[in-house]
C-alpha positions as a LaTeX table, in Angstrom:
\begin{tabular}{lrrr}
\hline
Residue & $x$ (\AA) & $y$ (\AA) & $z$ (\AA) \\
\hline
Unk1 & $-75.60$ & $-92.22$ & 14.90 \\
Unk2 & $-77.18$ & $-90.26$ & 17.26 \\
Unk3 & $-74.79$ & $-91.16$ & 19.82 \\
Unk4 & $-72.11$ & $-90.28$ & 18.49 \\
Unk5 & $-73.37$ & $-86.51$ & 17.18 \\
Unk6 & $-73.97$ & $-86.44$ & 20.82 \\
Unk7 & $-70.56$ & $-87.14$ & 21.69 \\
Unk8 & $-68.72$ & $-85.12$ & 18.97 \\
Unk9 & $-71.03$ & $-82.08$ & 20.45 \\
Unk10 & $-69.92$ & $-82.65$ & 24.14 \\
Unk11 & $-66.39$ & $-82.83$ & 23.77 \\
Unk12 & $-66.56$ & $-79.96$ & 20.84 \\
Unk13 & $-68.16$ & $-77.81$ & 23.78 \\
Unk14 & $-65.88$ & $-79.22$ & 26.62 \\
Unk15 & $-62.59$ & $-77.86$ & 24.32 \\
Unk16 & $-64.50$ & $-74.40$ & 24.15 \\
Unk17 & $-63.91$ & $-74.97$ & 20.10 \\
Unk18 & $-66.59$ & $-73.14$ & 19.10 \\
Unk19 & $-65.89$ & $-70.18$ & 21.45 \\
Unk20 & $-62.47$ & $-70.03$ & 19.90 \\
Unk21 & $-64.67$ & $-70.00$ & 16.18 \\
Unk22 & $-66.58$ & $-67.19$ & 17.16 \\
Unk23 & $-64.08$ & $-65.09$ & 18.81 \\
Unk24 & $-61.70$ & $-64.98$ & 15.39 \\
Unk25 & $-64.93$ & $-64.01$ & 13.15 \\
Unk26 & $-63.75$ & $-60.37$ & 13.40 \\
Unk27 & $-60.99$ & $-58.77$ & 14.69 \\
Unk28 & $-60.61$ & $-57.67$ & 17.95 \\
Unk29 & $-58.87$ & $-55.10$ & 19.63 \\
Unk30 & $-56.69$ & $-55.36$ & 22.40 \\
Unk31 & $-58.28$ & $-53.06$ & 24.63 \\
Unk32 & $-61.14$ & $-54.91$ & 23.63 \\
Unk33 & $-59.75$ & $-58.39$ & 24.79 \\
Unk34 & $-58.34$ & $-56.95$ & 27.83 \\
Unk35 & $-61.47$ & $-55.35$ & 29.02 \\
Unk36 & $-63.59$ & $-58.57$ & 28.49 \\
Unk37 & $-60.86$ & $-60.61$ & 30.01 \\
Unk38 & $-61.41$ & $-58.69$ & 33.18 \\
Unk39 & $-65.16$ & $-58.43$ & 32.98 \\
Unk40 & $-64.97$ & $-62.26$ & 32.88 \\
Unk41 & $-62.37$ & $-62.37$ & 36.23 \\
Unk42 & $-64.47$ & $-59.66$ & 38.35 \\
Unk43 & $-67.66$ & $-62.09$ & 37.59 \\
Unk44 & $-65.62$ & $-65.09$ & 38.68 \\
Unk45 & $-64.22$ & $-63.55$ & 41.62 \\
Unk46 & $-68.15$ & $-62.45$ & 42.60 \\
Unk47 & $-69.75$ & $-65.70$ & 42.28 \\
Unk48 & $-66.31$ & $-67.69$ & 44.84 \\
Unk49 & $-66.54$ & $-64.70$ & 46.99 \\
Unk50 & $-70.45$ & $-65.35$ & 47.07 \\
Unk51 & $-70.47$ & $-69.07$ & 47.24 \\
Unk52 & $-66.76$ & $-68.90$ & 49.94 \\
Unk53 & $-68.86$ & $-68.45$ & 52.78 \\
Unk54 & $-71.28$ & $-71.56$ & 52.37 \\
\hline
\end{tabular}
């Protein structure tokens, strides 16, 4: 039994289902979405930039 929770949890976080759950709890705007969008690519492009050169 245990197992299997352990599964069901892994691939539940591997589809990012929860994420999605969380994100439709309240409304958000679109400003909103587009600012955090970007907030997430400017951290992305800061840790390849920082990790390109090893």
């Amino acid at each position: 039994m245990e197992r299997a929770l352990r599964r069901l949890k892994k691939k539940v976080d591997r589809e990012g289902t929860l994420k999605v759950v969380r994100n439709h709890r309240h409304f958000e705007k679109p400003s909103e979405k587009r600012r955090r969008k970007e907030k997430a690519a400017r951290f992305s492009a800061m840790l390849t930039a920082r990790y390109a050169d090893l």
